[in-house]
C-alpha positions in Angstrom: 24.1 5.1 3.0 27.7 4.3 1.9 26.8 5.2 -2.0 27.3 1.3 -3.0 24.5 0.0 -5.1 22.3 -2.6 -2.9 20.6 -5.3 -3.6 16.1 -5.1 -4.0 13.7 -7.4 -5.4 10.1 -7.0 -6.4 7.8 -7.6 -3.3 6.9 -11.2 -3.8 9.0 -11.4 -7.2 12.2 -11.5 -8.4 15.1 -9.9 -8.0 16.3 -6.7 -9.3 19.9 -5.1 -10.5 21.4 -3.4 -7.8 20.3 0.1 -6.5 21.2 3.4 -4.6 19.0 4.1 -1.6 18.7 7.8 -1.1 16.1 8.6 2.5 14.5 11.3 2.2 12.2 12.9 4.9 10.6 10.3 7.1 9.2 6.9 5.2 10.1 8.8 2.2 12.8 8.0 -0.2 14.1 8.0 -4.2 15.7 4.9 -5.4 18.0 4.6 -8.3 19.5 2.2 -11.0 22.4 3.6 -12.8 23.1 2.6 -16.7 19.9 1.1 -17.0 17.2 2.4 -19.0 14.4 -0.8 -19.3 11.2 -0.6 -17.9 12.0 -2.7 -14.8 9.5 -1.1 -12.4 5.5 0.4 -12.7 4.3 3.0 -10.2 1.8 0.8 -7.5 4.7 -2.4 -7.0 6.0 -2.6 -4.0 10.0 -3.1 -3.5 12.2 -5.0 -1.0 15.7 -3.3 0.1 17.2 -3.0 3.2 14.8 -5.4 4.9 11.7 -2.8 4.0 9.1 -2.8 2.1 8.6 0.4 -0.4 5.5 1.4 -2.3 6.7 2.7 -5.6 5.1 6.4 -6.4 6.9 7.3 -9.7 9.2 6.1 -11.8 11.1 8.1 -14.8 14.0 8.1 -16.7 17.2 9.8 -15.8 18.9 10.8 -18.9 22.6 11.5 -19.3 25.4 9.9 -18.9 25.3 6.9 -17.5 21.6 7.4 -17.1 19.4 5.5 -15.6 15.9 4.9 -13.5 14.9 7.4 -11.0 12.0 6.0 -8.2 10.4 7.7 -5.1 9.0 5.5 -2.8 7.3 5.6 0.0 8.0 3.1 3.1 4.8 0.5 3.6 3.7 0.4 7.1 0.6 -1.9 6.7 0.1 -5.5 5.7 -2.2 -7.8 6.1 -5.2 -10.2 4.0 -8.4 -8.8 2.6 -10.9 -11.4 2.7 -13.9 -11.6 0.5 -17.1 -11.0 2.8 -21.1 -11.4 1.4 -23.9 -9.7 3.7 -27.3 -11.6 3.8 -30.5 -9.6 5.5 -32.3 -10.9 7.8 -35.6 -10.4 10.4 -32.9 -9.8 13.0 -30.4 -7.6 11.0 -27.7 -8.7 8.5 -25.2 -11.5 8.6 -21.5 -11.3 7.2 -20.1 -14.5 5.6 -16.3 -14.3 5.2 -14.3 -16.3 3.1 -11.7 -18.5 4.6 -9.0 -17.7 2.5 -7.6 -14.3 2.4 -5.6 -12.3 -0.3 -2.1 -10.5 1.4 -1.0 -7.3 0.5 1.1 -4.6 1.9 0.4 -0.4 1.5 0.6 2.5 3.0 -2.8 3.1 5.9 -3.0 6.7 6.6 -5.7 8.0 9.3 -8.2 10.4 7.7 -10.7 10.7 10.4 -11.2 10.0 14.0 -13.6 10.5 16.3 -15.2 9.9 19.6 -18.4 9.8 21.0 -19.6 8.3 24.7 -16.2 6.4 24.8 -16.3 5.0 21.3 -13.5 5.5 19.0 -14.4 5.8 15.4 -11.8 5.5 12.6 -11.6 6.1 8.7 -8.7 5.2 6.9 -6.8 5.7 3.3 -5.2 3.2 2.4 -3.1 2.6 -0.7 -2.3 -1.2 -1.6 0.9 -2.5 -3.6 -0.2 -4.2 -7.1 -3.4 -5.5 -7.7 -6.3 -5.2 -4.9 -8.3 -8.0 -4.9 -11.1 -6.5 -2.1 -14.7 -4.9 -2.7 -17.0 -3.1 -0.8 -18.3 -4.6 2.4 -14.3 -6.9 2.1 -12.8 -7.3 5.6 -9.3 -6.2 5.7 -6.8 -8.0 8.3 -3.8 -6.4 9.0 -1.1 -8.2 10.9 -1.1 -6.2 13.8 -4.7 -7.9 14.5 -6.9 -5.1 13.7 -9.8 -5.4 11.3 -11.1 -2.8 8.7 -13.9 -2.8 6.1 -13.5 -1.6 2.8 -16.4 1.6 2.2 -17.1 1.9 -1.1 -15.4 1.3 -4.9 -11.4 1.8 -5.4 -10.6 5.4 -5.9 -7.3 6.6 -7.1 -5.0 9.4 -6.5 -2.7 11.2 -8.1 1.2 11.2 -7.0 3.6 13.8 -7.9 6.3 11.5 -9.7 6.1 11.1 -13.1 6.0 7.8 -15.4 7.8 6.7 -18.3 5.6 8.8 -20.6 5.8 12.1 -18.5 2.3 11.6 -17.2 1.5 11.8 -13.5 1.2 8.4 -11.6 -2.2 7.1 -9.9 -2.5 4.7 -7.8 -5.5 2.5 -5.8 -6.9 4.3 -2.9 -9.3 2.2 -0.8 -10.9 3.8 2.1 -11.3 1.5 5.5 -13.4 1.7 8.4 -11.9 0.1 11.7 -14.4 -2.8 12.9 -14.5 -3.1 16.8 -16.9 -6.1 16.5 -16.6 -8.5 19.3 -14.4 -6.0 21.3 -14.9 -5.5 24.9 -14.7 -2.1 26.8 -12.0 -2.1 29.4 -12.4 -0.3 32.4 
């Protein structure tokens, strides 16, 4: 960082003044506009810069002189579709139709559980989408690495420790995945 403001845009929207990237510790960072005090960004957006995408945590204002618009941000390291899925049961078990068309989205997937048992590895995972999230329970989640996940359950939210415009604490969307090893083979 060379302490020039740099240029950042909206993931999937438009562009935004010009910024000062300050990393923090590892995927971590705080973001700031100088001289501008707008609402320009909302806690749960995601941000371009630097080639990255960021999931914005909090946002408040920085008084003073110049002032300005103080973010931490959190580097994505997921993306992927969510595709509508419908279960039908039958004599034999239940059926998954999947929609064709899937939703993107990019967030942050962090492990919560793991486990083995007679060679089987079992996964949970948290993750925590950028804008809206468009999935349900039972949704199959794509990410571009190949691997598929289900969604378990309703959206949750959690509660991040930057602040917002009005001083209150920012939540965002939590969805928690399971990994799906349908149709996978065991190597030996």
């Amino acid at each position: 960082m060379d302490g020039r403001p740099e240029s950042c845009a909206i993931y999937g929207g438009a562009a935004l003044p010009k910024a000062l990237l300050a990393p923090g510790d590892v995927g971590y960072a705080d973001i700031y506009w100088r001289g501008i005090q707008a609402e320009i960004i909302q806690p749960g957006q995601a941000l371009v810069m630097r080639g990255q995408n960021w999931l914005i945590e909090g946002v408040a204002l920085w008084l003073g002189s110049p002032g300005g618009i103080h973010a931490k941000v959190r580097e994505c390291d997921c993306e992927g579709s969510v595709f509508s899925r419908t279960s039908t049961a039958t004599a034999f078990g239940v059926t998954h139709a999947t929609a064709e068309q899937g939703t993107p989205f990019v967030g942050v997937l962090g492990i919560a559980l793991s486990d083995e048992k007679g060679g089987i590895v079992s996964s949970l995972a948290d993750l925590t989408p950028a804008g809206h999230w468009a999935g349900a329970a039972g949704d199959l989640i794509v990410l571009s690495d190949g691997s598929r996940w289900e969604q378990q359950g309703d959206v949750t939210e959690r509660t991040t420790a930057g602040g917002t415009w009005a001083g209150r604490k920012s939540r965002l969307p939590v969805v928690r995945v399971r990994r799906i090893r349908d149709g996978a083979a065991l190597v030996q």
